[in-house]
MIBAVEX-991182 format. One line per field, with one value per residue (C-alpha): z, y, x; residue in three letters; residue number from 1. Coordinates in Angstrom, 1 decimal, m for minus. Layout:
residues N
z	Z; ...
y	Y; ...
x	X; ...
rest	ALA; ...
nr	NUM; ...
//
This chain:
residues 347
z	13.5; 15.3; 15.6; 19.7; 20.4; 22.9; 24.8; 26.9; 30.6; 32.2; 35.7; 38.8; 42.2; 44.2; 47.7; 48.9; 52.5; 54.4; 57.7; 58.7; 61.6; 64.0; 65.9; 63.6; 62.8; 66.2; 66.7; 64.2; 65.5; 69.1; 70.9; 67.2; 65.9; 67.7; 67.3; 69.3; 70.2; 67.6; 64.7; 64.6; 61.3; 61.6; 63.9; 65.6; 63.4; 60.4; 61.9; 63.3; 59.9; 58.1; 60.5; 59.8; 55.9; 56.5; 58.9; 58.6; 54.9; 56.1; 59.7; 56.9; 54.6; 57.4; 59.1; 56.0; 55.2; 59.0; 58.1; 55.0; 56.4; 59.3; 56.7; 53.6; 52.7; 53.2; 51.8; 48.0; 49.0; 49.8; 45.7; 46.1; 49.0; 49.8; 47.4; 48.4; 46.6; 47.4; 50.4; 50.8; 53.4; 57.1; 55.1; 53.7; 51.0; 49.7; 46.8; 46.4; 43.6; 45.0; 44.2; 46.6; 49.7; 51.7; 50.1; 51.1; 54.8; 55.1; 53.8; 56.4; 59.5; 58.8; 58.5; 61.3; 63.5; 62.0; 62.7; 66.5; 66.9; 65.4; 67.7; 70.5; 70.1; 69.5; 72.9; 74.7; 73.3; 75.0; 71.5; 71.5; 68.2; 67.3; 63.5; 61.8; 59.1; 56.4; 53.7; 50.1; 47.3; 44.0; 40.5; 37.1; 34.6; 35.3; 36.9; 38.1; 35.8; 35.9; 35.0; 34.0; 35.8; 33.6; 34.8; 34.0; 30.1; 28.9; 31.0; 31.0; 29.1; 26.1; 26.1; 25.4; 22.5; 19.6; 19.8; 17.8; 19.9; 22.5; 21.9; 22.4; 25.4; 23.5; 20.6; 19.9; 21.7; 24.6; 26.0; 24.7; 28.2; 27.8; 30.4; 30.0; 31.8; 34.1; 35.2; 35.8; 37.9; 39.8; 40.5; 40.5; 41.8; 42.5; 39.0; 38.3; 39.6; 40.4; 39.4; 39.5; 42.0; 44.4; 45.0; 45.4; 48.3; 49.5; 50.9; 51.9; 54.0; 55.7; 57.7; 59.9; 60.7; 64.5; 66.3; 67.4; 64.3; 61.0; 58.4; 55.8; 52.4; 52.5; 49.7; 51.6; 54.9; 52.6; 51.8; 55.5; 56.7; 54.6; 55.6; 59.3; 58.9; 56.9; 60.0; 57.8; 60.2; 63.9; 63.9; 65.2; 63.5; 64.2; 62.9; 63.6; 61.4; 57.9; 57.2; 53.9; 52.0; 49.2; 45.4; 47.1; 46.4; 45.4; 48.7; 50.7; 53.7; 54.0; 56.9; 59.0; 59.3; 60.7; 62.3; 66.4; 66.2; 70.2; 71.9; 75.1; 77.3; 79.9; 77.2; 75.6; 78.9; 79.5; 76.2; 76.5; 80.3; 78.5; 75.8; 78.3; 80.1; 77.0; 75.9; 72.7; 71.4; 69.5; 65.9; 64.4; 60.8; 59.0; 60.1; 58.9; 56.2; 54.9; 55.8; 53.8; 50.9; 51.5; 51.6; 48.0; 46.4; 47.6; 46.2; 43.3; 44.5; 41.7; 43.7; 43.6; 42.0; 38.5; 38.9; 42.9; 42.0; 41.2; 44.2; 46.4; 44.4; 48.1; 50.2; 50.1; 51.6; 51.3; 52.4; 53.5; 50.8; 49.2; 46.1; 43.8; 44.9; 43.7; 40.1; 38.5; 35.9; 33.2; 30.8; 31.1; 30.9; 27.8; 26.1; 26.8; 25.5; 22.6; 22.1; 23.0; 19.8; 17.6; 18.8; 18.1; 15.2; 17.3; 16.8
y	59.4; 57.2; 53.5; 53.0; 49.3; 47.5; 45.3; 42.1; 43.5; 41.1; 39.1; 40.7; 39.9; 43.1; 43.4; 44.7; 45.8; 47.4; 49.6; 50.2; 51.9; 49.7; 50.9; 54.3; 53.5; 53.9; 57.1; 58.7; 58.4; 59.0; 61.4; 61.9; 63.4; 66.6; 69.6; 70.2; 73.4; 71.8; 72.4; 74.1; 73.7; 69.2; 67.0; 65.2; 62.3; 64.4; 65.3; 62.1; 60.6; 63.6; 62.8; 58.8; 59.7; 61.8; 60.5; 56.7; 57.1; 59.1; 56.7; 53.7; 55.5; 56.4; 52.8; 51.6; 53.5; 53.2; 49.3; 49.7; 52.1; 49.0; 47.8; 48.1; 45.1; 46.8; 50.1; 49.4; 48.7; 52.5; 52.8; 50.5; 52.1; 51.1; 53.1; 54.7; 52.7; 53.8; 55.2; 53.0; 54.0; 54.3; 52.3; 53.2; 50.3; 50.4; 48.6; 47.3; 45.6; 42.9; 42.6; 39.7; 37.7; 40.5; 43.1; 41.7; 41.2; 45.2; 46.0; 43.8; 44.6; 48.4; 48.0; 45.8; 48.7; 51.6; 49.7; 48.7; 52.1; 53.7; 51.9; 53.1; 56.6; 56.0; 54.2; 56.8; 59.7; 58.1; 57.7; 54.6; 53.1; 50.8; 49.8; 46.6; 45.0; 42.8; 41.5; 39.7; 39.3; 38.8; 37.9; 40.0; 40.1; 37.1; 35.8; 39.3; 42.2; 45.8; 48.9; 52.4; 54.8; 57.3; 59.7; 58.0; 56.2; 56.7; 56.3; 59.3; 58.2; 57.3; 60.4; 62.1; 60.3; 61.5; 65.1; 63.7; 60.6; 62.8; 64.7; 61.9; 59.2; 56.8; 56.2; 51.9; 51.8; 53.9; 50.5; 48.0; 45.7; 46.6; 46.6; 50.2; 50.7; 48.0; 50.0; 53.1; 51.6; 50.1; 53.9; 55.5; 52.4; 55.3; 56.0; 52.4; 49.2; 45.9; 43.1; 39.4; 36.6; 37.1; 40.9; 39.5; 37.2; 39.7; 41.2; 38.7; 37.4; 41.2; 39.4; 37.1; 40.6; 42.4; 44.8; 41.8; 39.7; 40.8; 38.7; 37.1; 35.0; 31.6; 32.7; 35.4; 33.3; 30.7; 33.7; 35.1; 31.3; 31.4; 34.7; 33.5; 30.7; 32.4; 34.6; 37.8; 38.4; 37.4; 37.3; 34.7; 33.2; 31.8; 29.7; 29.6; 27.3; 27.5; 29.4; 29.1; 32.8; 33.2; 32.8; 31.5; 28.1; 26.7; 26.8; 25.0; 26.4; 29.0; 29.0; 31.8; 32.7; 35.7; 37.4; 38.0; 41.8; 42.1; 45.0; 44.6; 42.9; 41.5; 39.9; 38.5; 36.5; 35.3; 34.2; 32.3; 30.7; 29.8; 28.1; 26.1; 25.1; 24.2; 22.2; 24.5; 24.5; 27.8; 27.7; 26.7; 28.9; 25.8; 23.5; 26.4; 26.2; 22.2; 22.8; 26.2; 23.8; 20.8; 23.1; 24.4; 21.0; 19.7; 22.5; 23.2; 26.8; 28.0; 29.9; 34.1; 33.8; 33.4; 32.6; 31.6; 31.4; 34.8; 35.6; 33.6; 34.2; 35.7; 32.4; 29.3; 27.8; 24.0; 22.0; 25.0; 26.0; 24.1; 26.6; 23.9; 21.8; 24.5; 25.0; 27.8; 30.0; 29.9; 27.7; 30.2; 33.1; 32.2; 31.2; 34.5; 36.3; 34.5; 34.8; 38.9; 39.1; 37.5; 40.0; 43.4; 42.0; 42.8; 40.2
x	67.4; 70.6; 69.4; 69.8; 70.5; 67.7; 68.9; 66.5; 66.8; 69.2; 68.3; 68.0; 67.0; 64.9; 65.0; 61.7; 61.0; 58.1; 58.0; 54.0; 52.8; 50.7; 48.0; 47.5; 43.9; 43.1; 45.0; 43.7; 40.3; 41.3; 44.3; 45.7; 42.4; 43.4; 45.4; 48.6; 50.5; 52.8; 50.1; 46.5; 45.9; 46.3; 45.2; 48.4; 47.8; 49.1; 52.3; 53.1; 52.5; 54.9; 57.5; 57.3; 57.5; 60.6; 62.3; 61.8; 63.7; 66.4; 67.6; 67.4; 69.9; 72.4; 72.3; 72.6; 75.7; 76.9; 77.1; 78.8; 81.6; 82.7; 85.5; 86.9; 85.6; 81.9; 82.6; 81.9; 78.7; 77.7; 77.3; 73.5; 71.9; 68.0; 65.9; 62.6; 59.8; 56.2; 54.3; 50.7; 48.8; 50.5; 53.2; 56.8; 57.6; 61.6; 63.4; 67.2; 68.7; 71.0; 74.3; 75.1; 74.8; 77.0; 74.6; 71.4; 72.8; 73.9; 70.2; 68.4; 71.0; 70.0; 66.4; 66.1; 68.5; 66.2; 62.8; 64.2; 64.8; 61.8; 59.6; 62.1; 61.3; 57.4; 57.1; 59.4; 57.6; 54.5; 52.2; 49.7; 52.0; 54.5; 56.3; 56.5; 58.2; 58.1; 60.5; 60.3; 62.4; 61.5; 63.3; 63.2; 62.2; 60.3; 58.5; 57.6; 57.9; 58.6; 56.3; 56.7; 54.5; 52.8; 54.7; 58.0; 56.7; 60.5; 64.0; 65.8; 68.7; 66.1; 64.7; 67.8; 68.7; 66.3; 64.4; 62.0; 60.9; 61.1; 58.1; 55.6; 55.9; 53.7; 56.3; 56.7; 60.1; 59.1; 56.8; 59.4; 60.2; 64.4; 67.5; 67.8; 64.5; 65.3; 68.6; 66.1; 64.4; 67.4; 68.3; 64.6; 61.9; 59.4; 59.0; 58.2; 55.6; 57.0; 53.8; 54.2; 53.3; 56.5; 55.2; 51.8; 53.2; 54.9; 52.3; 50.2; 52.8; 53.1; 49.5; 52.0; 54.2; 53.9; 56.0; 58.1; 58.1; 59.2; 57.6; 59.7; 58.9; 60.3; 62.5; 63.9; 64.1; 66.5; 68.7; 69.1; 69.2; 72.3; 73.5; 73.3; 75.4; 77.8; 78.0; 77.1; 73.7; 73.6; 69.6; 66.9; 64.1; 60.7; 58.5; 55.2; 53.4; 51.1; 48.6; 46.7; 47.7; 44.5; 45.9; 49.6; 51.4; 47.8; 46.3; 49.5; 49.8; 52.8; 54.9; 55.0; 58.0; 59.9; 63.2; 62.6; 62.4; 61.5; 62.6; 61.9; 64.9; 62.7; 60.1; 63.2; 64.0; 60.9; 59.9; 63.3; 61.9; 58.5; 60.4; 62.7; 59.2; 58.1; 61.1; 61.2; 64.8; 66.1; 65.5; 69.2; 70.0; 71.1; 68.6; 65.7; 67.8; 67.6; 63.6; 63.3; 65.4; 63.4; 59.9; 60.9; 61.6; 58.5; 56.2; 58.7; 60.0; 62.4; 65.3; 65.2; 68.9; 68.9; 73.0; 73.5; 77.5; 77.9; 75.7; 77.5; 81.1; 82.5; 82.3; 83.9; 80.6; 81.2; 78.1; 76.4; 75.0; 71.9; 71.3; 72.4; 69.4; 66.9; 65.9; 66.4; 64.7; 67.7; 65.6; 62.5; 64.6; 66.1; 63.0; 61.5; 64.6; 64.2; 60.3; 61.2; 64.2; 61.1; 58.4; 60.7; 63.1; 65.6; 69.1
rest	UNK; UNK; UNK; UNK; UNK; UNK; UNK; UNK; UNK; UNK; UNK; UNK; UNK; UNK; UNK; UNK; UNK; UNK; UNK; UNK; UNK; UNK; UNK; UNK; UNK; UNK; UNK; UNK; UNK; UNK; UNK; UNK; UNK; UNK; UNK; UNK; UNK; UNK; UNK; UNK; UNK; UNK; UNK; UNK; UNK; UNK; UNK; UNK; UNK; UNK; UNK; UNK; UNK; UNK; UNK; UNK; UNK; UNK; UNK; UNK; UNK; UNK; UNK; UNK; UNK; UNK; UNK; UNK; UNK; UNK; UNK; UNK; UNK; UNK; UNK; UNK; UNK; UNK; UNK; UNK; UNK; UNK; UNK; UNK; UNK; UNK; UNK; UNK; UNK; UNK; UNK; UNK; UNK; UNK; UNK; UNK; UNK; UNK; UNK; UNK; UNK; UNK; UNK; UNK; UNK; UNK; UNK; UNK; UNK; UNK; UNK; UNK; UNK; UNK; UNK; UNK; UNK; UNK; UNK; UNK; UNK; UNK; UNK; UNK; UNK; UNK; UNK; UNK; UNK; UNK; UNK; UNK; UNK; UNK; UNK; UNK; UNK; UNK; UNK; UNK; UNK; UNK; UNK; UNK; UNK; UNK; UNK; UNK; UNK; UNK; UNK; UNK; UNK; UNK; UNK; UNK; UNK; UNK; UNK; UNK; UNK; UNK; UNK; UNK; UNK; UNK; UNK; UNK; UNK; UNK; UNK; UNK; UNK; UNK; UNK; UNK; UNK; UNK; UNK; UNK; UNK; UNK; UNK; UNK; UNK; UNK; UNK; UNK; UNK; UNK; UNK; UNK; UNK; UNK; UNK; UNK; UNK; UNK; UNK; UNK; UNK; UNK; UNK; UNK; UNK; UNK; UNK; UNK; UNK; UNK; UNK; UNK; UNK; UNK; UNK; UNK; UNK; UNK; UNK; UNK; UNK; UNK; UNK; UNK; UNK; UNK; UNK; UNK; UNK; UNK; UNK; UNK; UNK; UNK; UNK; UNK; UNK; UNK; UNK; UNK; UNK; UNK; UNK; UNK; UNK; UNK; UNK; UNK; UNK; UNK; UNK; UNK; UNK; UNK; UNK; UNK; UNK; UNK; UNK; UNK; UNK; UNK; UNK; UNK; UNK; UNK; UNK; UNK; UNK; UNK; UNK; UNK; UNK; UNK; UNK; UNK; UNK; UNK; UNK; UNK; UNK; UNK; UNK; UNK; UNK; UNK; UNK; UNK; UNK; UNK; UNK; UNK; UNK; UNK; UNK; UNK; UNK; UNK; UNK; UNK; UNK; UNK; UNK; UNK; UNK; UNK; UNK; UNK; UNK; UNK; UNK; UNK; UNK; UNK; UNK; UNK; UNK; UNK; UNK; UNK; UNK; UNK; UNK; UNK; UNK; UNK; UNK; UNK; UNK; UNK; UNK; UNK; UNK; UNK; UNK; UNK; UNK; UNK; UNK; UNK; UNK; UNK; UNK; UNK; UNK; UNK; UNK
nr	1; 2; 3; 4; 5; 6; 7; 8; 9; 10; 11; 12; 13; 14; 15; 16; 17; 18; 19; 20; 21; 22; 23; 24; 25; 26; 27; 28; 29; 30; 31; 32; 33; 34; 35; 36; 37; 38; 39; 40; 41; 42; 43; 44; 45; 46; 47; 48; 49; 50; 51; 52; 53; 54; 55; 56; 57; 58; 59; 60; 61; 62; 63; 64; 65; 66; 67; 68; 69; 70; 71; 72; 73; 74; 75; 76; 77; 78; 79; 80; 81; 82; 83; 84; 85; 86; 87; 88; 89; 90; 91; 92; 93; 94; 95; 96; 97; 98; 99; 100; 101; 102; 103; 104; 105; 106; 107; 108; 109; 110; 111; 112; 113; 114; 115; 116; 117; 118; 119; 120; 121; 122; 123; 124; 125; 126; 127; 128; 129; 130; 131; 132; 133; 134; 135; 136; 137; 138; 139; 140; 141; 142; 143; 144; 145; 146; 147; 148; 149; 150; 151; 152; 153; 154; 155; 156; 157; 158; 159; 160; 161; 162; 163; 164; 165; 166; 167; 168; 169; 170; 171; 172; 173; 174; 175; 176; 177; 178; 179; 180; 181; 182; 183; 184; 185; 186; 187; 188; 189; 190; 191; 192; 193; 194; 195; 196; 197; 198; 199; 200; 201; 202; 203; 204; 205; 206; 207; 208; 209; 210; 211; 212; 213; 214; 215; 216; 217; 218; 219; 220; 221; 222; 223; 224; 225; 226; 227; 228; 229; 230; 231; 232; 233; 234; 235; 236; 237; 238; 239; 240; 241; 242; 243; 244; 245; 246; 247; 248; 249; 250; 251; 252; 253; 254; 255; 256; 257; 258; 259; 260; 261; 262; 263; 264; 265; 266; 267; 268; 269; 270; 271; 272; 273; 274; 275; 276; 277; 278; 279; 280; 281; 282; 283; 284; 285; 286; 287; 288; 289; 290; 291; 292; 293; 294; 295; 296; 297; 298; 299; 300; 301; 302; 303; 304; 305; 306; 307; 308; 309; 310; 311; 312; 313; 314; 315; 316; 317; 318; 319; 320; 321; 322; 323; 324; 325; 326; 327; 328; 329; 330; 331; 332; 333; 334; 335; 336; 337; 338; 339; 340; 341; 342; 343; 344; 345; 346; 347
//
């Protein structure tokens, strides 16, 4: 038997978005509990939520590679699409290992074009439902951790390199935490679980999203705040106060904040005459950004980046960028890898 060498997963930062049908509850119980001449067999409900499955994915894939083919600059990028996570419920949950700040700004341009016009063609085919959206990030291997399904107990690459280990899932190394299944689940997140206290707020923060708000982690909102005044997103954000989230920053209240996702032109105009009435200036990206910074010093936020330079390596940001000014998990990181060499005699 060849000795294969194991290696600690290295860091990574996940990208994790949700698209959810609003108003489905409702529909299922109402117009969508019957039949059309489209199907005899399902109610309407059925097909609608097929088509949302399927075609939801697919529109994210091709904006996605519709903003990666603008320049050559953006091309390389086509190699990390948005991967297909998990379906949960009337939701569609996707997964994207960042490579950097220009990444994460093609992921969110294309889910915010595919959920605009998602909600487009519910309204003009005349259904009683709209689509929002919510976004996280989260780092790895801690403080969140990945999981193989049951299904999925050994990478692929592992398997193929003994027979003999082959023939049983439950072998030692086959549920040793290691990079190669961490680069798995890069390619293949719906073989895999993502658990930890980012993923956890994650969805608890999906509460604050609506068809014209999509709801964002303040670690994720620091990242776009970023992106927007590096002039990689041209997006708008709201806040709209603190809300206590249960088992979240210790019962602080965490803001509410999201990316305007509103549709409608003449909604857009008068929220901007209410605001005007109000005396409610426009939410500027880099001064959300000194409070999203400020907010994580306070309640002593470590940064999703395990190595902001590398992340950041494109720009020569100057005093944009505040990452220095948030603690990392380096020190963690390289205690664990330590305590993990010590558990598996591994050097």
């Amino acid at each position: 038997m060849t000795q294969k060498k194991i290696e600690y997963p290295a860091p990574r930062t996940r990208l994790f978005l949700s698209a959810d049908l609003v108003g489905s509850t409702s529909f299922k119980s109402g117009e969508g509990g019957y039949a059309t001449h489209f199907s005899k067999a399902y109610p309407n409900w059925v097909m609608i939520q097929r088509r949302f499955y399927k075609c939801f994915p697919e529109n994210f894939l091709k904006n996605y590679e519709l903003e990666c083919s603008h320049s050559k600059l953006t091309a390389k990028y086509s190699e990390f699409p948005p991967r297909f996570w998990k379906y949960l419920g009337d939701e569609v949950l996707f997964c994207t290992t960042l490579k950097d700040i220009v990444h994460l700004s093609l992921v969110i341009k294309a889910f915010c074009a595919t959920i605009q016009a998602y909600g487009n063609k519910l309204e003009k085919d005349g259904l009683p439902l709209d689509i929002k959206g919510t976004g996280w990030v989260g780092l790895f291997p801690l403080p969140n951790i990945t999981i193989s399904l049951p299904s999925s107990l050994r990478c692929p690459q592992d398997k193929k390199d003994d027979e003999e280990e082959a023939q049983s899932n439950l072998s030692y190394e086959s549920w040793i935490y290691r990079e190669s299944m961490e680069q798995d689940a890069d390619l293949h997140p719906d073989q895999y679980d993502f658990l930890g206290r980012d993923i956890d707020t994650g969805f608890r923060v999906a509460k604050f999203a609506s068809p014209n708000k999509l709801a964002l982690t303040v670690e994720l909102a620091w990242l776009l705040a970023i992106a927007r005044q590096l002039r990689l997103l041209d997006v708008s954000f709201s806040h709209s106060g603190a809300e206590v989230l249960k088992g979240v920053l210790k019962g602080v209240p965490y803001p509410q904040l999201s990316l305007d996702m509103e549709r409608s032109f003449i909604k857009q105009k008068l929220r901007k005459i209410e605001n005007a009435l109000h005396g409610r200036k426009p939410m500027l990206p880099f001064i959300l950004g000194d409070y999203l910074t400020t907010f994580m010093m306070a309640e002593k936020m470590k940064s999703p980046l395990m190595d902001p330079e590398t992340f950041f390596a494109s720009f020569d940001c100057g005093d944009i960028l505040a990452w220095e000014k948030i603690s990392t998990w380096t020190e963690e990181y390289e205690d664990m890898k330590q305590n993990w060499h010590s558990d598996h005699s591994i050097q």
